[in-house]
N, CA, C and O of each residue as an XYZ file, in Angstrom:
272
protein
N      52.489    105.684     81.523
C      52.684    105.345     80.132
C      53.923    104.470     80.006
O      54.971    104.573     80.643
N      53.624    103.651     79.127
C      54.751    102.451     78.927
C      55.899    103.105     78.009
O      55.690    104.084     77.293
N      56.883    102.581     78.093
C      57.660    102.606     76.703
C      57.450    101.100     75.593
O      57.199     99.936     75.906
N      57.714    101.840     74.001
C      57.074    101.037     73.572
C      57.854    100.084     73.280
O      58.879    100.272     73.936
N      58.006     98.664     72.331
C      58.764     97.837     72.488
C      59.734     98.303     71.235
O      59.428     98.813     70.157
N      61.393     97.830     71.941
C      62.304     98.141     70.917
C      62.537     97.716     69.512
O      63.357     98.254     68.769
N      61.725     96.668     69.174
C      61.963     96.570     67.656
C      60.543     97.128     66.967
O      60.114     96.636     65.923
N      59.838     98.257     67.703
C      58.702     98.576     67.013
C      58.985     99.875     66.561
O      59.645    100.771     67.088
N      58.090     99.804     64.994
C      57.934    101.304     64.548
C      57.818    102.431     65.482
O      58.578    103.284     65.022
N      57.279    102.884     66.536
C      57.403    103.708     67.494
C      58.546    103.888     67.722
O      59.153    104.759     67.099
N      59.303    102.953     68.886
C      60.188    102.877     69.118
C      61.422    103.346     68.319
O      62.296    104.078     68.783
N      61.398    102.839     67.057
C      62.632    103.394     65.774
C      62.457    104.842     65.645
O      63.365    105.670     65.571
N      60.749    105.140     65.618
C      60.607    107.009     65.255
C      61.139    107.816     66.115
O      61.630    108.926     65.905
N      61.008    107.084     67.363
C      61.538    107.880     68.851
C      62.997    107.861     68.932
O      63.714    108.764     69.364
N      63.269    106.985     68.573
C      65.046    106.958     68.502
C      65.421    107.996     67.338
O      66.415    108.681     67.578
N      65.028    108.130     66.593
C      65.406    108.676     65.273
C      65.113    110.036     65.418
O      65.647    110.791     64.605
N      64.099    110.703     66.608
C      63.626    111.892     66.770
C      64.566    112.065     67.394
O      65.243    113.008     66.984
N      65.066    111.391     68.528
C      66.032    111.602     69.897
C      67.499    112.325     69.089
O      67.990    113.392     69.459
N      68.086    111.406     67.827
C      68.955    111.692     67.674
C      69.147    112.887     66.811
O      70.217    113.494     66.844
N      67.896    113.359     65.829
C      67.537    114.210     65.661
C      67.651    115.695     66.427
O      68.144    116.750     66.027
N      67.081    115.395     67.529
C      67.424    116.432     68.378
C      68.455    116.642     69.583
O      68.454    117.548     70.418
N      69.537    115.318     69.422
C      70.735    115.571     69.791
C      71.512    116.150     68.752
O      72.375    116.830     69.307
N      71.692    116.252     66.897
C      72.197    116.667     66.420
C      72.192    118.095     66.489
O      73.228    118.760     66.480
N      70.684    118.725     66.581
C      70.481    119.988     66.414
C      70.940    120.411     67.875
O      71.041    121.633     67.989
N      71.264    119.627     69.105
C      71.630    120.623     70.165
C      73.122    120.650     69.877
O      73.700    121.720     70.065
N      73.940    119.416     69.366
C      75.383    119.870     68.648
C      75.504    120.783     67.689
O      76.637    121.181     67.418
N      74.737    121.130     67.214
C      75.117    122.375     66.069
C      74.908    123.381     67.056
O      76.037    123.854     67.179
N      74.220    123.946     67.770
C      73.618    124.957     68.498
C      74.756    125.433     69.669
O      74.939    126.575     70.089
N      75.432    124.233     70.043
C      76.926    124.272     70.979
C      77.491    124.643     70.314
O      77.943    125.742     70.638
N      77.923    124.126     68.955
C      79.300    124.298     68.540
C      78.962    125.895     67.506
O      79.889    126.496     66.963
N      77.828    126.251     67.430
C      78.064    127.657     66.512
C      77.668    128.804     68.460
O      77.385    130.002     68.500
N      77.735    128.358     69.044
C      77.507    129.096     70.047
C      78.728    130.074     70.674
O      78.803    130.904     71.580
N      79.781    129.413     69.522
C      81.185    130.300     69.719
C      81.304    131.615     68.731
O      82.095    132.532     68.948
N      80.674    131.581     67.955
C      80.654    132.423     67.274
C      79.651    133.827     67.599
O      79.794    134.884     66.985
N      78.899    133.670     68.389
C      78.075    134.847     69.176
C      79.256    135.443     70.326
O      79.433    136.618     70.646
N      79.765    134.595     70.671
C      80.871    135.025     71.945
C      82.102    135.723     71.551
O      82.964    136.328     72.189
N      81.891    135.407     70.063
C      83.275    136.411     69.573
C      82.818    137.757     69.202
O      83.313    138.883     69.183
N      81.575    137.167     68.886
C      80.763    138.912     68.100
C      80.689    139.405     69.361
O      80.093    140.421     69.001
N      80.791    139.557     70.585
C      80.707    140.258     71.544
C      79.260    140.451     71.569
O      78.987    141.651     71.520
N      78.016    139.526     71.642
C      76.893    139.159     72.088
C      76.446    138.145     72.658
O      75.635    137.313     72.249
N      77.233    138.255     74.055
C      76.827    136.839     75.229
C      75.789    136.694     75.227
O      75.451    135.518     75.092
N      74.961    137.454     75.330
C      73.229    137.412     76.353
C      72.368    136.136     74.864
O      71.415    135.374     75.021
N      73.287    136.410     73.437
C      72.190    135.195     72.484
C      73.120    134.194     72.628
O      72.565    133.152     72.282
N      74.466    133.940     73.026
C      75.379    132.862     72.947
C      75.019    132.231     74.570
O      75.055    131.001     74.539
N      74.696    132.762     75.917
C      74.535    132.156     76.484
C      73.160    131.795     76.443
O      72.998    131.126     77.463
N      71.977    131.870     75.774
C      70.776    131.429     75.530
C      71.160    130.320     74.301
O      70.251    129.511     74.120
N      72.033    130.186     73.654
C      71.793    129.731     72.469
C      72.302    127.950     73.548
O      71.796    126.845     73.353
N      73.351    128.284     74.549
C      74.221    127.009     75.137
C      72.742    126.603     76.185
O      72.415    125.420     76.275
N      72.027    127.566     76.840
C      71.093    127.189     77.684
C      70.015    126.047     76.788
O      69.683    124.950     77.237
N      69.607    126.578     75.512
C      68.780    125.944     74.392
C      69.536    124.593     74.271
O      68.976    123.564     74.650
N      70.859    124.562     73.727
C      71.527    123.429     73.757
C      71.552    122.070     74.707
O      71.633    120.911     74.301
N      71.445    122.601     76.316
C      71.645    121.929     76.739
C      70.031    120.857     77.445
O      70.014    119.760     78.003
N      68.720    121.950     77.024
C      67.616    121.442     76.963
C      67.788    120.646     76.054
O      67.842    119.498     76.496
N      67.898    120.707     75.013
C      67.848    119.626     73.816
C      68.465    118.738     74.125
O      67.769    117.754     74.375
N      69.830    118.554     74.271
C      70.395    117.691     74.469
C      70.139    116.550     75.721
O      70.544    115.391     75.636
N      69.305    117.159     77.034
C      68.767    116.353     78.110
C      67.018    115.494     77.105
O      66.644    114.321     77.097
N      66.393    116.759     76.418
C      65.582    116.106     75.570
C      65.914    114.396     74.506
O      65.548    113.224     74.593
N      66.595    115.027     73.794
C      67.228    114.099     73.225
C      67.909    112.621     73.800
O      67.953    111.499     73.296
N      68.295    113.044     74.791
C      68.756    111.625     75.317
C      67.949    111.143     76.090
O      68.180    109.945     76.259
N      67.068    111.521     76.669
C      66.207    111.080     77.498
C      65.124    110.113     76.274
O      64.696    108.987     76.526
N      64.863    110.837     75.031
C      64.015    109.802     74.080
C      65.278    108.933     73.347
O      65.005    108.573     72.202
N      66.759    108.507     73.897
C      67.082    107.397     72.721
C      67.032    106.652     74.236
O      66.485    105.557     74.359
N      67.596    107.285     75.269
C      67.706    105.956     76.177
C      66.010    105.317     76.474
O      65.877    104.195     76.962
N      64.804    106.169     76.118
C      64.042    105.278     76.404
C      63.523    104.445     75.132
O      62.673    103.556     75.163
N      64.250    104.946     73.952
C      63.633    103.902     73.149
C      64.883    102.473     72.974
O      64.916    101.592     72.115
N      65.609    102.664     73.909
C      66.850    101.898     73.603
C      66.304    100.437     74.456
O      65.613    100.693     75.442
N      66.524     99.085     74.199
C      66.346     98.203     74.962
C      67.527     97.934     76.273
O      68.743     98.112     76.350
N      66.581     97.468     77.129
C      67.310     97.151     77.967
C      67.998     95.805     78.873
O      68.824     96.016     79.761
């Protein structure tokens, strides 16, 4: 499968999803301190594991909708 071309509607939705779901893996890091204070690692270290899927998700769809 190709990537599609960078000034196309695709392309913009995919970027816009990507960053989409780089925002939501920054919220998910940064409230992931707050489980670690409540003294419940086992959802704070799932919550950073979740984070850091997203965040490989996420960048993996802006760099491919990004031109090169």
């Amino acid at each position: 499968m190709t990537s599609p071309e960078p000034g196309s509607p695709p392309a913009r939705r995919e970027r816009l999803v990507g960053l989409l779901v780089l925002g939501v893996a920054v919220v998910l890091l940064v409230s992931s301190v707050t489980w670690f204070s409540s003294d419940r690692s086992g959802v704070g270290i799932g919550q950073l594991v979740l984070a850091l899927v997203l965040a490989g998700i996420g960048g993996f769809l802006v760099r491919r909708s990004s031109p090169r």
